[in-house]
N, C-alpha and C positions, 0 to 999 in steps of 0.2 A: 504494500500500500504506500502511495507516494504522497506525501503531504507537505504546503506551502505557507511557510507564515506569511500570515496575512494582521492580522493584529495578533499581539501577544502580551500575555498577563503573566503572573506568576503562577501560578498553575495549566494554563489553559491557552490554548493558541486558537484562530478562525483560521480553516484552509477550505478552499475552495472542494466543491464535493467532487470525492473519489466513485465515480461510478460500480469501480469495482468490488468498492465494499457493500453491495448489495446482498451476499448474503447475512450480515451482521444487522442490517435493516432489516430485513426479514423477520429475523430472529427477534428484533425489538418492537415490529409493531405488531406481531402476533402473539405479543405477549400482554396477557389481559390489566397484568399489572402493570405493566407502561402505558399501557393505552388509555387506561381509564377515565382520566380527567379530562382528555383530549376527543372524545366522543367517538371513536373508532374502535370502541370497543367489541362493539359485534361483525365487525369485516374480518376476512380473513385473504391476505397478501400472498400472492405466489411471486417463487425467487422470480420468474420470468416479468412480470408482470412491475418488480420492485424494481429492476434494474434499470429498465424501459423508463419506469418514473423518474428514477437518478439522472440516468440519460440526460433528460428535458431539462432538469433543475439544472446540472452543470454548465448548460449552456446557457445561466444569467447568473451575472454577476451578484443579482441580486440574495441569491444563497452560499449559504456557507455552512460547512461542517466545525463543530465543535469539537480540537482535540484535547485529550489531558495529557501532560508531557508526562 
């Protein structure tokens, strides 16, 4: 996984999103207890389906991945 600071704090860096880590998103919005508060609780995310979204997002500036160093 390739990641690019983009701002940085002391714990935590913004890098632009890694399409490739789709299946680690996967893994996190199908998970009930991440999902909860955020209303997506009852969808269910396929890896194909997650990546295709990553896709799209990567290509605006306007998202970003949250790393912990």
């Amino acid at each position: 996984m390739k990641y690019f600071k983009w701002y940085e704090g002391d714990r935590i860096y913004f890098s632009p999103i890694n399409p490739d880590d789709y299946e680690i998103y996967t893994k996190w919005v199908n998970d009930p207890a991440v999902t909860e508060g955020v209303g997506m609780r009852n969808k269910v995310f396929s890896l194909q389906n997650e990546r295709k979204a990553l896709e799209k997002m990567s290509e605006s500036s306007d998202n970003f991945a949250i790393i912990l160093k």
